[in-house]
C-alpha positions in Angstrom: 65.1 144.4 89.4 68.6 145.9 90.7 67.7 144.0 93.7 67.3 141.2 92.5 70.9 141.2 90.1 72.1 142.0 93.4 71.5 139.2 94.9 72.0 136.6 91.8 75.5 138.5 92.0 76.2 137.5 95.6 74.9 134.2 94.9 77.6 133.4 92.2 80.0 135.8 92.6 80.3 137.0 96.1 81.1 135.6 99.6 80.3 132.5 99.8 79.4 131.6 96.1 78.3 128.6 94.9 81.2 128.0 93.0 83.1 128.3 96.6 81.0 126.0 98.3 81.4 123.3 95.5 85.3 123.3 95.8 85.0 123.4 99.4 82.9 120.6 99.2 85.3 119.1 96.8 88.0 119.4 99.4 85.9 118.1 102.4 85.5 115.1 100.2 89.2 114.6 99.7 90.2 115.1 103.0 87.5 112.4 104.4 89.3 109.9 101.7 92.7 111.4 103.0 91.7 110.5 106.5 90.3 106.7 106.1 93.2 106.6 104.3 95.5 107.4 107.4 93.0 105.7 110.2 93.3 102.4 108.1 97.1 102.7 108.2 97.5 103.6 111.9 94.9 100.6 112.6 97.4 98.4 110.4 100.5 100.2 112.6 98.6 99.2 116.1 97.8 96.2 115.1 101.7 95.1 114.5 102.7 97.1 117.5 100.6 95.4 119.9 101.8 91.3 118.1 105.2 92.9 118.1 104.4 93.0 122.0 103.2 89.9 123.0 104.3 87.2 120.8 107.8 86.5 119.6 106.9 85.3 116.5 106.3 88.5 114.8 109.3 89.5 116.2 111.1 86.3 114.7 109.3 87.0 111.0 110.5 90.6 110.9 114.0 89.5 111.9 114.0 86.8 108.6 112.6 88.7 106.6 114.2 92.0 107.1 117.2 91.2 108.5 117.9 87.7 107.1 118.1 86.1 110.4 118.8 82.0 110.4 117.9 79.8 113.7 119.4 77.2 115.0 119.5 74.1 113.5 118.5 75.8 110.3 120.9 76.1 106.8 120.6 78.7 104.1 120.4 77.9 100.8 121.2 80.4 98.4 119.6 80.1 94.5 121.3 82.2 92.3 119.5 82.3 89.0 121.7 82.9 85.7 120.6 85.7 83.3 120.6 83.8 80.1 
């Protein structure tokens, strides 16, 4: 009988417990969501990288966008909206 409490003790309460194995699980699970969460964003990051580098109009998109760039030939047209 002391043998077996023993035992049931370092099953639950000892090195390597079930409780620990749970949360370890827990964090293994988290981590794996943690890193698709990453992969998809460096994916995302490549996949820019490599249209920044071969066509120039991704480059010419960022530069409007981000930077307000206007071409040649073009006007801007400014709408300011009132707050009434």
């Amino acid at each position: 009988m002391v043998l077996f409490l023993l035992l049931q003790y370092k099953l639950w309460v000892g090195d390597g417990a079930v409780p620990e194995v749970m949360h370890l699980e827990q964090e293994i699970e988290k981590k794996q969501l943690e890193k698709n969460k990453l992969e998809e964003r460096n994916a995302s990051l490549a996949a820019e990288v490599k249209d920044l580098k071969q066509g120039k109009d991704a480059i010419e998109e960022r530069a409007r966008s981000e930077m307000g760039m206007i071409g040649k030939d073009e006007t801007f047209y400014q709408i300011i909206q009132s707050s009434k």
